[in-house]
N, CA, C and O atoms as a GROMACS GRO file, in nm:
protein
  512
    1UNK      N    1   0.586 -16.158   8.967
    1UNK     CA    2   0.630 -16.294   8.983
    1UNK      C    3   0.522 -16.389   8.932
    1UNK      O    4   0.406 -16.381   8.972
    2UNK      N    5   0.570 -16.497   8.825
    2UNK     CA    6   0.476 -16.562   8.765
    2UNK      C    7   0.413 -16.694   8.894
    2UNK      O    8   0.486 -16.727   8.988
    3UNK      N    9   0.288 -16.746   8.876
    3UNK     CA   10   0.230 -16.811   8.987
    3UNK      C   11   0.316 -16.942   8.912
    3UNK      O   12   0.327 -16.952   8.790
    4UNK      N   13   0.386 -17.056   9.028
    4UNK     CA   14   0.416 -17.204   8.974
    4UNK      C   15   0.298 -17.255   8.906
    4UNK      O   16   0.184 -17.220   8.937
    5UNK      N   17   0.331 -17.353   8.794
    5UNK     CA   18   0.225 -17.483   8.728
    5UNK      C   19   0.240 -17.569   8.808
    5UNK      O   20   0.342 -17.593   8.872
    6UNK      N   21   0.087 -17.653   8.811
    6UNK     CA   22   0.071 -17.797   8.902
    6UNK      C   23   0.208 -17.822   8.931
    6UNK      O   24   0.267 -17.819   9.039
    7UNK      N   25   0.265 -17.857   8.775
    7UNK     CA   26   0.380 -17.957   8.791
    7UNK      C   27   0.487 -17.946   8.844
    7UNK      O   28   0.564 -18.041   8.860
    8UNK      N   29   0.512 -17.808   8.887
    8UNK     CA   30   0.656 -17.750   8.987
    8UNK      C   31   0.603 -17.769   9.086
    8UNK      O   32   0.691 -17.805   9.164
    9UNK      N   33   0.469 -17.766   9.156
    9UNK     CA   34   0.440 -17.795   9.300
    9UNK      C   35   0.425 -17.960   9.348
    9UNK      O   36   0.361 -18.060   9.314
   10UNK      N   37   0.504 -17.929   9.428
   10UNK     CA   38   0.500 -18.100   9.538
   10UNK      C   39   0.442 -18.112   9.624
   10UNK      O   40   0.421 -18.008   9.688
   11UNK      N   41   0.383 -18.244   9.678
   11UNK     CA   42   0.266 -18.254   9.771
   11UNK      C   43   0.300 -18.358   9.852
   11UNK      O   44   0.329 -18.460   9.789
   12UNK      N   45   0.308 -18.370   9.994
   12UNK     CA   46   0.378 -18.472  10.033
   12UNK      C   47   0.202 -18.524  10.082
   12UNK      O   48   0.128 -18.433  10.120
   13UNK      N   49   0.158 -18.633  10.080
   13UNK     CA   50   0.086 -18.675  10.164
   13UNK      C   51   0.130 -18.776  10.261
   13UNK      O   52   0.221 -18.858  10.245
   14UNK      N   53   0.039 -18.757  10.382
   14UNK     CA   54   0.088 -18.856  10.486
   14UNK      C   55  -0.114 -18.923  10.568
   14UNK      O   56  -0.221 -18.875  10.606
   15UNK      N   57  -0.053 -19.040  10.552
   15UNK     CA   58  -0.181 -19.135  10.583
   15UNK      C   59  -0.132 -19.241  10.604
   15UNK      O   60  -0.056 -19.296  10.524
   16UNK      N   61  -0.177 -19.307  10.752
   16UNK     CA   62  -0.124 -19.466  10.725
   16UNK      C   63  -0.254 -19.536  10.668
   16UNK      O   64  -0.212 -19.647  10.700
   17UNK      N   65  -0.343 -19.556  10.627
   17UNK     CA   66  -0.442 -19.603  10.567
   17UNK      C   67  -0.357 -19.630  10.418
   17UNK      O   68  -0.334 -19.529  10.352
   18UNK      N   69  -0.306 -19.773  10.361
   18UNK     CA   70  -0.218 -19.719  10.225
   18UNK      C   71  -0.344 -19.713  10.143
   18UNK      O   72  -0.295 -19.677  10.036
   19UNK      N   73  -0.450 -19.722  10.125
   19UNK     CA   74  -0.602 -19.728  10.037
   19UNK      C   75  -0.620 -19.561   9.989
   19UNK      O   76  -0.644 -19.506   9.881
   20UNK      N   77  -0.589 -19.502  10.159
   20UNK     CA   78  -0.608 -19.342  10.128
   20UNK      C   79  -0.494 -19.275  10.039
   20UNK      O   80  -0.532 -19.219   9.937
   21UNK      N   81  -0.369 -19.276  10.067
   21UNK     CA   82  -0.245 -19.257   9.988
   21UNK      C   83  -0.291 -19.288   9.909
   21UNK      O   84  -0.354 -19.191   9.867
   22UNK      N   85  -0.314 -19.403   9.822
   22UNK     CA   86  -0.290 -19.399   9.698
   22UNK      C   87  -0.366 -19.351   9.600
   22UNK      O   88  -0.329 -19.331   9.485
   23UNK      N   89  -0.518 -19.324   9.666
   23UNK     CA   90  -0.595 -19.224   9.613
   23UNK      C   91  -0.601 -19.088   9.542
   23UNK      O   92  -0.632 -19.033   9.436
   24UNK      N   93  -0.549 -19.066   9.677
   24UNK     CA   94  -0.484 -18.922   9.694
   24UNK      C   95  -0.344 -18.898   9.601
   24UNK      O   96  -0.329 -18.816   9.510
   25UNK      N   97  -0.254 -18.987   9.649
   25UNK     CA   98  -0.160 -18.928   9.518
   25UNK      C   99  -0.197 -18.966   9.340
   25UNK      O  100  -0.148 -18.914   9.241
   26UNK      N  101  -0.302 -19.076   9.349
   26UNK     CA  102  -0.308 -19.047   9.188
   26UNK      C  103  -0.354 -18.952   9.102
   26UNK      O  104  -0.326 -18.916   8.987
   27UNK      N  105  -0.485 -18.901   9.243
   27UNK     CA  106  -0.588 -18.814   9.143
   27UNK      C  107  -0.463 -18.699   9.165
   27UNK      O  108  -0.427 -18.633   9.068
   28UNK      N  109  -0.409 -18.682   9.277
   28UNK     CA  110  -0.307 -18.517   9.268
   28UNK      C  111  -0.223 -18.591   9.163
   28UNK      O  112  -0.257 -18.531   9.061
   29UNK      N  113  -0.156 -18.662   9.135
   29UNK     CA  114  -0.088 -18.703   8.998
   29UNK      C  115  -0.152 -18.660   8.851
   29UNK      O  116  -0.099 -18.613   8.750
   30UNK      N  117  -0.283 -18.696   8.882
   30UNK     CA  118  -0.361 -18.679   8.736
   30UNK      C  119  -0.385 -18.502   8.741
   30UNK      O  120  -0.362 -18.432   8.642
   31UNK      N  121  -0.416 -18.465   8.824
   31UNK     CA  122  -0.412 -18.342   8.820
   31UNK      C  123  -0.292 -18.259   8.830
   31UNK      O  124  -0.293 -18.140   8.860
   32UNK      N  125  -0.163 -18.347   8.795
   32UNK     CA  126  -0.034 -18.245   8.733
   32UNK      C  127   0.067 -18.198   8.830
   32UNK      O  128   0.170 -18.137   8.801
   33UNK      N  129   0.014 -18.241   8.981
   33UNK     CA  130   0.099 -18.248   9.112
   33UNK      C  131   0.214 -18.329   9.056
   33UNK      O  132   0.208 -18.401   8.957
   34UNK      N  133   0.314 -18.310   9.128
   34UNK     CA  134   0.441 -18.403   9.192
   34UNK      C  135   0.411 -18.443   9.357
   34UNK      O  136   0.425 -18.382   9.464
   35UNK      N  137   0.376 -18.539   9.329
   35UNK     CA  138   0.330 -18.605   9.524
   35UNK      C  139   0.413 -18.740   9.531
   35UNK      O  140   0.439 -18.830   9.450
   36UNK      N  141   0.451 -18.709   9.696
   36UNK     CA  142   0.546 -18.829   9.701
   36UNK      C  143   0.414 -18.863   9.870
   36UNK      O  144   0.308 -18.809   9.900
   37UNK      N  145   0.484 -18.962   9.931
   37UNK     CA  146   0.366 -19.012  10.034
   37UNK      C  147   0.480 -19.051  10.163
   37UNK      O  148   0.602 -19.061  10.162
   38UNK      N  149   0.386 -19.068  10.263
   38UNK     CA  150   0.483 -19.144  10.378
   38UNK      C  151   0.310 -19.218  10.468
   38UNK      O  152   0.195 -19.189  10.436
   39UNK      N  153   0.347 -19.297  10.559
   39UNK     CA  154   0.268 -19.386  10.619
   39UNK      C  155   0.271 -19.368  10.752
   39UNK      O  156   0.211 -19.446  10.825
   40UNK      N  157   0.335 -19.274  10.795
   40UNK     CA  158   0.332 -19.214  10.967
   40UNK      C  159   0.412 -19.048  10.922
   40UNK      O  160   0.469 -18.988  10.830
   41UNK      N  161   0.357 -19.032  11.091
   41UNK     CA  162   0.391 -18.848  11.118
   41UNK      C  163   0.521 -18.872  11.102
   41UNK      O  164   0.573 -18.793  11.024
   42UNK      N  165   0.631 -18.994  11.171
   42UNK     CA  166   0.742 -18.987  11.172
   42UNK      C  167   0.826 -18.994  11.008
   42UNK      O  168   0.927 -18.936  10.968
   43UNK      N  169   0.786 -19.036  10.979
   43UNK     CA  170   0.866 -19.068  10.820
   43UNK      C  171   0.828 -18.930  10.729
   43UNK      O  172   0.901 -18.880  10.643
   44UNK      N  173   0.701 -18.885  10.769
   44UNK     CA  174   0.668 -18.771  10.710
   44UNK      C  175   0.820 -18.647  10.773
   44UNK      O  176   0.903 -18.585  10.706
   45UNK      N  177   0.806 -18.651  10.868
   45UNK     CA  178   0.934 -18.547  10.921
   45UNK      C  179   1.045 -18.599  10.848
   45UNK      O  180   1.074 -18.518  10.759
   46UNK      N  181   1.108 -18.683  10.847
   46UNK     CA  182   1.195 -18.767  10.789
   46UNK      C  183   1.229 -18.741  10.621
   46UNK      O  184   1.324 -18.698  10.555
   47UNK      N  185   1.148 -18.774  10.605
   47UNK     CA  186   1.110 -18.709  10.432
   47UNK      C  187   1.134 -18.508  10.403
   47UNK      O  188   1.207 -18.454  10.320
   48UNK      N  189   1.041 -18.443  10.508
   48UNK     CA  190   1.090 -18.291  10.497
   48UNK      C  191   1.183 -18.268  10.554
   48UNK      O  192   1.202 -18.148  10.570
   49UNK      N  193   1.265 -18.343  10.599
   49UNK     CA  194   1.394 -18.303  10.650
   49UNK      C  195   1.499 -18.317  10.563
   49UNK      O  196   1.599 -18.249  10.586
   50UNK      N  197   1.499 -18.389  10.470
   50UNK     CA  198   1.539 -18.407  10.300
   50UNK      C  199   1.490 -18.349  10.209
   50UNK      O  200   1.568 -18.304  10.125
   51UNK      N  201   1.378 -18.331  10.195
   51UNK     CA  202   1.315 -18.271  10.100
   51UNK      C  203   1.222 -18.146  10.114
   51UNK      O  204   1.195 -18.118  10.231
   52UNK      N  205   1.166 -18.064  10.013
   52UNK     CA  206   1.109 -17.950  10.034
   52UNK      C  207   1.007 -17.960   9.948
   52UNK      O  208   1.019 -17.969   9.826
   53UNK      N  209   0.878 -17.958  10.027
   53UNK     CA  210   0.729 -17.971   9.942
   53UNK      C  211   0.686 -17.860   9.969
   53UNK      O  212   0.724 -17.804  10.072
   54UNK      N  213   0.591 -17.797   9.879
   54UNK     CA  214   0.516 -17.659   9.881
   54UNK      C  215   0.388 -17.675   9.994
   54UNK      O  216   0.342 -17.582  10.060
   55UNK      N  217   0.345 -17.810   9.997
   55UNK     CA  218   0.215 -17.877  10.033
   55UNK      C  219   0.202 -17.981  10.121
   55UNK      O  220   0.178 -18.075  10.045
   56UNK      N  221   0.202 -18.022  10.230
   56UNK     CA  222   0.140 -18.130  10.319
   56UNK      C  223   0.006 -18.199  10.332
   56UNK      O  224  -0.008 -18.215  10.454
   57UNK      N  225  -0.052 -18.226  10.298
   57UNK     CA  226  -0.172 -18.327  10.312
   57UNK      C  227  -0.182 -18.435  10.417
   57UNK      O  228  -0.129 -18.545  10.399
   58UNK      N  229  -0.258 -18.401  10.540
   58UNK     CA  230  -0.198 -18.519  10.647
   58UNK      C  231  -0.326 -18.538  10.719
   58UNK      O  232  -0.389 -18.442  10.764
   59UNK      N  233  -0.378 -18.699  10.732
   59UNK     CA  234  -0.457 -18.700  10.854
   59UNK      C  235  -0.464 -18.693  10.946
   59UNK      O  236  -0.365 -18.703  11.018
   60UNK      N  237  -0.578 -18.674  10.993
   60UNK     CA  238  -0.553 -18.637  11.166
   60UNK      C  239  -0.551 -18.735  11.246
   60UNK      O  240  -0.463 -18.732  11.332
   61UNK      N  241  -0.659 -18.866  11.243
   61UNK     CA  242  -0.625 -18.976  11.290
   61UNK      C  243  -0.488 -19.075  11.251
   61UNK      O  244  -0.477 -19.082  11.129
   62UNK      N  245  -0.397 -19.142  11.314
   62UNK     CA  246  -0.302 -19.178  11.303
   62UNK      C  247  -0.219 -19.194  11.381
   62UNK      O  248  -0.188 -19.095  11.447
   63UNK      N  249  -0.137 -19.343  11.412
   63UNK     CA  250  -0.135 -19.374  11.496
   63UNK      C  251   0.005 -19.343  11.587
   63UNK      O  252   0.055 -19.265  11.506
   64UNK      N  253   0.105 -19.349  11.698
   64UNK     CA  254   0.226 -19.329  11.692
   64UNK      C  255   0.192 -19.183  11.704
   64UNK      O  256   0.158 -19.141  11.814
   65UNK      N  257   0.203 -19.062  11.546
   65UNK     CA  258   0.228 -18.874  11.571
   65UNK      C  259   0.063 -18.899  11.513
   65UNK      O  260   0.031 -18.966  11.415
   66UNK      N  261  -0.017 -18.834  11.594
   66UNK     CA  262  -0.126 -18.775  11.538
   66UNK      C  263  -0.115 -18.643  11.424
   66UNK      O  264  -0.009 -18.584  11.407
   67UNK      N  265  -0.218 -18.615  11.364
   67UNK     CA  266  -0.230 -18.516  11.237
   67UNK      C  267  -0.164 -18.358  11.336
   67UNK      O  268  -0.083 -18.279  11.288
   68UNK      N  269  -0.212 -18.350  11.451
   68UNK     CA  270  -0.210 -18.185  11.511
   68UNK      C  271  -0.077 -18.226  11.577
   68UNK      O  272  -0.014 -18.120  11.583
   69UNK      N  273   0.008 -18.337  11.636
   69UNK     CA  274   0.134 -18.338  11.646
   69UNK      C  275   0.242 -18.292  11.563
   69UNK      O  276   0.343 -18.224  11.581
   70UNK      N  277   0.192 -18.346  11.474
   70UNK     CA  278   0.292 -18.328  11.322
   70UNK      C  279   0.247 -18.197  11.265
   70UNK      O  280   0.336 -18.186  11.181
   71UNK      N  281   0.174 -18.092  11.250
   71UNK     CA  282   0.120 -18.010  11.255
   71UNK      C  283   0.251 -17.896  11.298
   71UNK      O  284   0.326 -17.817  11.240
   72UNK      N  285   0.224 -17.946  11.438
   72UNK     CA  286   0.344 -17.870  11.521
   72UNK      C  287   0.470 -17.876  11.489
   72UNK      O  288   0.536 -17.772  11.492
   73UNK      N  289   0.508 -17.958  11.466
   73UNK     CA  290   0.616 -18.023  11.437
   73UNK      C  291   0.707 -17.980  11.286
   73UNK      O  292   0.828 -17.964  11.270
   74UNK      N  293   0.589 -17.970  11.183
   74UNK     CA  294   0.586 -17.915  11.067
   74UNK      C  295   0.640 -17.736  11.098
   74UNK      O  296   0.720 -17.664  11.039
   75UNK      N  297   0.592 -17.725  11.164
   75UNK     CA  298   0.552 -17.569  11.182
   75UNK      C  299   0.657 -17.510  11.258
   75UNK      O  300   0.652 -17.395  11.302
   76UNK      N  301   0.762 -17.596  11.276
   76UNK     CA  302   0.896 -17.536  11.388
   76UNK      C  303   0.975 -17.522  11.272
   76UNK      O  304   1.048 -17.424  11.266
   77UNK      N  305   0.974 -17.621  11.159
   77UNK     CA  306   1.053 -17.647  11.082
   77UNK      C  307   1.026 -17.558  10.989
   77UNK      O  308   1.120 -17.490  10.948
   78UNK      N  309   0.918 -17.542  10.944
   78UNK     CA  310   0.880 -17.450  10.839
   78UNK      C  311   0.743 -17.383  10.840
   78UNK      O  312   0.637 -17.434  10.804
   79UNK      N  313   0.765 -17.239  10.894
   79UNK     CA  314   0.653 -17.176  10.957
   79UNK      C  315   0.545 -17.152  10.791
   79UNK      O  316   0.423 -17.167  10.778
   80UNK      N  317   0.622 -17.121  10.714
   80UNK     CA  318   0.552 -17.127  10.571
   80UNK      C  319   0.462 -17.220  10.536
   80UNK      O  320   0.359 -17.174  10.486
   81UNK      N  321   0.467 -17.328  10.546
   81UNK     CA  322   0.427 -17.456  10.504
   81UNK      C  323   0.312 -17.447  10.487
   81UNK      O  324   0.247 -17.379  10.566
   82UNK      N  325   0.245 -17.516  10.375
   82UNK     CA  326   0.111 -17.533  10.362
   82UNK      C  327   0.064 -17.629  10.425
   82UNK      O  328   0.130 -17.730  10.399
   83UNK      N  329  -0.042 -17.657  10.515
   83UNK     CA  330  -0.070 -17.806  10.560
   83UNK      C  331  -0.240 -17.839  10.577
   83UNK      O  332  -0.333 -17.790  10.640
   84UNK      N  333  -0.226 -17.917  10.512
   84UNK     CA  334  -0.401 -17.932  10.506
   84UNK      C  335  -0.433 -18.089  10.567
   84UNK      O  336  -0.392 -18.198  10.528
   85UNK      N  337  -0.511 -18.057  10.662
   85UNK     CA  338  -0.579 -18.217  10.748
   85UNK      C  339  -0.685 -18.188  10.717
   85UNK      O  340  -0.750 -18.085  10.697
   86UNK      N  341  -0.713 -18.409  10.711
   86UNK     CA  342  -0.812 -18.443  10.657
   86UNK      C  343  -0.858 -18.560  10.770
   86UNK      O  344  -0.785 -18.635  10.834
   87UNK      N  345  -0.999 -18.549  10.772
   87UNK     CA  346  -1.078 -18.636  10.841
   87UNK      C  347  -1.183 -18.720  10.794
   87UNK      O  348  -1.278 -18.672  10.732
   88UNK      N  349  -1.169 -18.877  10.826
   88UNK     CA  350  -1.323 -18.908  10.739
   88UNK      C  351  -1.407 -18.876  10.830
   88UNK      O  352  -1.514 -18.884  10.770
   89UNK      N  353  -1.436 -18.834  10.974
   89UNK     CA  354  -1.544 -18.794  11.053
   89UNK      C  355  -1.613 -18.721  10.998
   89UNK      O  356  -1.595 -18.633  10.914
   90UNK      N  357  -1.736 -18.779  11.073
   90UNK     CA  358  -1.870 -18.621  11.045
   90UNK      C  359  -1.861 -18.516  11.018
   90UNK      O  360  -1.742 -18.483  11.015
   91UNK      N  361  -1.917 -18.449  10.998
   91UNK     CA  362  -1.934 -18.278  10.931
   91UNK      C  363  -1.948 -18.221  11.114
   91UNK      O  364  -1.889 -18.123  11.160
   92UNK      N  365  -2.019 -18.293  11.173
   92UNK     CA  366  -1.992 -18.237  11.306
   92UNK      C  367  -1.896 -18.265  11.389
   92UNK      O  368  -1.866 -18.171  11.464
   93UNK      N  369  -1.822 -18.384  11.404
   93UNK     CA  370  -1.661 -18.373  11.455
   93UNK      C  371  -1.591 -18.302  11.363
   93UNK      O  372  -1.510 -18.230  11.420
   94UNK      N  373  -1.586 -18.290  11.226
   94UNK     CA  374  -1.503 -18.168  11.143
   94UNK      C  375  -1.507 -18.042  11.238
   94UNK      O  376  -1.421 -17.990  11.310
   95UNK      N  377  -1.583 -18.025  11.223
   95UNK     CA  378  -1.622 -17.900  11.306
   95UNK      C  379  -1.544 -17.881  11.423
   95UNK      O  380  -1.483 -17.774  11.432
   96UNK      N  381  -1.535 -17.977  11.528
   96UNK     CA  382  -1.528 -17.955  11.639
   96UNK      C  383  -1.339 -17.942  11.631
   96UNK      O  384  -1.263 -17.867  11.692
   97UNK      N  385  -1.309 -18.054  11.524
   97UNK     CA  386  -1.183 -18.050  11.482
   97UNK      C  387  -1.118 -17.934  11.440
   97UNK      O  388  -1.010 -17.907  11.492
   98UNK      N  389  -1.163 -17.863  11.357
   98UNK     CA  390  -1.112 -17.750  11.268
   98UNK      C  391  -1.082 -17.670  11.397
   98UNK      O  392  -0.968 -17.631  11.420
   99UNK      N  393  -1.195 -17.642  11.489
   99UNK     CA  394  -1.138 -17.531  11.599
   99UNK      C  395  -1.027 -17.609  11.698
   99UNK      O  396  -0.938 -17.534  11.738
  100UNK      N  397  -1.022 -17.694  11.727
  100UNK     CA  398  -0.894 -17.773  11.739
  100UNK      C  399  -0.783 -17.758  11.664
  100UNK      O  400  -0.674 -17.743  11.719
  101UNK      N  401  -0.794 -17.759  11.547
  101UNK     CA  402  -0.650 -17.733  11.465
  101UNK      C  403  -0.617 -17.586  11.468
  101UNK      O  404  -0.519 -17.539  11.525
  102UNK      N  405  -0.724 -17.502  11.390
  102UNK     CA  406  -0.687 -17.337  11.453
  102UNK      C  407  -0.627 -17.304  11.587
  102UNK      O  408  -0.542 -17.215  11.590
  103UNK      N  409  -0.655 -17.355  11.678
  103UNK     CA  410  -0.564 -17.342  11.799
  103UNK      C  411  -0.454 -17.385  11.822
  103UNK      O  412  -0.372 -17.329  11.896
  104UNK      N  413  -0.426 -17.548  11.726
  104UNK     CA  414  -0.295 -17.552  11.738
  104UNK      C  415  -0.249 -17.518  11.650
  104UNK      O  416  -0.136 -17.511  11.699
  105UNK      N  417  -0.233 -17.479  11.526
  105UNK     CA  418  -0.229 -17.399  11.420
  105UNK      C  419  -0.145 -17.225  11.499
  105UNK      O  420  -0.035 -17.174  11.478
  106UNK      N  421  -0.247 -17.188  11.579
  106UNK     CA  422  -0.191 -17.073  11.580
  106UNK      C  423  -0.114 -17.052  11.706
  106UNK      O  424  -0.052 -16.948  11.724
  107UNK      N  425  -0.117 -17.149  11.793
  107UNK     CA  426  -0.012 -17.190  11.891
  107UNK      C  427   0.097 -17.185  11.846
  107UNK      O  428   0.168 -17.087  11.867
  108UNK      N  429   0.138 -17.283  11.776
  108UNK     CA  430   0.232 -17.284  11.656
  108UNK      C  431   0.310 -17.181  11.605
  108UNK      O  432   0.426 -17.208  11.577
  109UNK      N  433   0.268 -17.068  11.586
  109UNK     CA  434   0.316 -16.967  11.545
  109UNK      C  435   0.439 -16.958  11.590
  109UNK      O  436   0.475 -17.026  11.686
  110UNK      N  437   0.546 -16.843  11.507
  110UNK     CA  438   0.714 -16.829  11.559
  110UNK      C  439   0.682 -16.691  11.567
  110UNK      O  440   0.783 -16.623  11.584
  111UNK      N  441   0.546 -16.609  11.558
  111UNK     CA  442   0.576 -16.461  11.584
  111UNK      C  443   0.592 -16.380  11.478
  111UNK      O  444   0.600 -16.258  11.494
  112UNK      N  445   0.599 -16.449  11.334
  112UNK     CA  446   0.609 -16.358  11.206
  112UNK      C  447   0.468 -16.282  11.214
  112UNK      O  448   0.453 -16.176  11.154
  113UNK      N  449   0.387 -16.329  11.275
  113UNK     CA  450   0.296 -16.221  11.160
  113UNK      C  451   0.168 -16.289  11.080
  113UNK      O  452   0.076 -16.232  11.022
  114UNK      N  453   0.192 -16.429  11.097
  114UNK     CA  454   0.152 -16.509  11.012
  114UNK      C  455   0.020 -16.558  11.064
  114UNK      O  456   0.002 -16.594  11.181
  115UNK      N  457  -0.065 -16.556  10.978
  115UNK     CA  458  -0.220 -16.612  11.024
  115UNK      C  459  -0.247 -16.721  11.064
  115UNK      O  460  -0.154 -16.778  11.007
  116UNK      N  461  -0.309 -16.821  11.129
  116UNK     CA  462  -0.330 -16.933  11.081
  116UNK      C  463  -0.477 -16.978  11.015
  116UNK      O  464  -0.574 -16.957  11.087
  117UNK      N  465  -0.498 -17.028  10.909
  117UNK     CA  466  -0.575 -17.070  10.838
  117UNK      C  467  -0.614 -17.178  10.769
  117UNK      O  468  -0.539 -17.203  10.675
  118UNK      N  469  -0.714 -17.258  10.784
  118UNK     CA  470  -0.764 -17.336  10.717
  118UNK      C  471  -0.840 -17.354  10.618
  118UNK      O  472  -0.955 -17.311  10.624
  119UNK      N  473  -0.784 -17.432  10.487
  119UNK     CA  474  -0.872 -17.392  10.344
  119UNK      C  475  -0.926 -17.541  10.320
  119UNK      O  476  -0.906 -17.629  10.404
  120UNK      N  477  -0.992 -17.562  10.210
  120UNK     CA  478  -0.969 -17.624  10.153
  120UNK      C  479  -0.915 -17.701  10.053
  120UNK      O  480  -1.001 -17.696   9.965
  121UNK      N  481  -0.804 -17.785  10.005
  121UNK     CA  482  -0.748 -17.817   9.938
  121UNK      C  483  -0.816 -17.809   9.787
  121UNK      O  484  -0.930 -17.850   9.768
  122UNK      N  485  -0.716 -17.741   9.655
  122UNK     CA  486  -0.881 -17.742   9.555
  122UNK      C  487  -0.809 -17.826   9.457
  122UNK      O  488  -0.737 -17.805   9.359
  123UNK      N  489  -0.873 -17.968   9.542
  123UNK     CA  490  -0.867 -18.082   9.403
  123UNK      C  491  -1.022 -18.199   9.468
  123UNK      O  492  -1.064 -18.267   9.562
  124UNK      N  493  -1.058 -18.134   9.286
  124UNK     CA  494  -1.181 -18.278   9.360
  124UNK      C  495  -1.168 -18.385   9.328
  124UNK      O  496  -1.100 -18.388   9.226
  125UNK      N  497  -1.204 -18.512   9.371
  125UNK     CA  498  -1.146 -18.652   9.374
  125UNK      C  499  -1.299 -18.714   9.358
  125UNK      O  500  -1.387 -18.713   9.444
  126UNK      N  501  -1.306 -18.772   9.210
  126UNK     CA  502  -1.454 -18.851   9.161
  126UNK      C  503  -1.417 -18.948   9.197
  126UNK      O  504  -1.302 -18.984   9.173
  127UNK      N  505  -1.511 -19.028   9.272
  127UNK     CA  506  -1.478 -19.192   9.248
  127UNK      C  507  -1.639 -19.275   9.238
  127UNK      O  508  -1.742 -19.280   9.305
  128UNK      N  509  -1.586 -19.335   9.109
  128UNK     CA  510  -1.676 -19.432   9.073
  128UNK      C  511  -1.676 -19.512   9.077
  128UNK      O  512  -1.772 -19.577   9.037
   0.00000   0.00000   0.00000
């Protein structure tokens, strides 16, 4: 089975910051993504409930569904899902975060089998 190009994969990001969105979807634009955006956890559900992205991109701060709400939430709906949270905090609340999300991450689980894991997203974003 051949691997998809950028351009067949979709990326939903979700941020209410609109400064961060639009960041984020240009450079994933320039780098050959299809990214569409939403401005809360709720519209983000709203949106995958219509549509089918390979990719989630979501912060964790946010106001109304936090990043590990929607997380969950994501994860009833589609245990597959890729979902990657992002924080501007420290390298040491990252930290403290990530084992926070692995737990709800693997809370989450429906029982397939399925790991939970956190990567890093591989797009780098220059800004000058």
């Amino acid at each position: 089975m051949n691997k998809a190009s950028k351009s067949e994969l979709s990326v939903l990001v979700v941020d209410d910051d609109e400064n961060i969105r639009l960041v984020l979807s240009k450079a994933l634009e320039k780098e050959g993504y299809r990214v569409s955006t939403a401005k809360s956890g709720e519209e983000a559900l709203s949106i995958l409930q219509r549509s089918f992205f390979h990719v989630v991109i979501s912060d964790i701060m946010m106001a109304e569904m936090n990043g590990i709400e929607l997380l969950h939430q994501i994860k009833e709906m589609n245990s597959l899902m890729q979902i990657y949270i992002m924080t501007a905090h420290s390298t040491k609340t990252g930290c403290a975060l990530e084992g926070t999300l692995r737990k709800a991450f693997n809370s989450s689980k429906n029982g397939s089998g399925n790991r939970g894991m956190i990567h890093n997203f591989p797009v780098r974003i220059k800004i000058a």
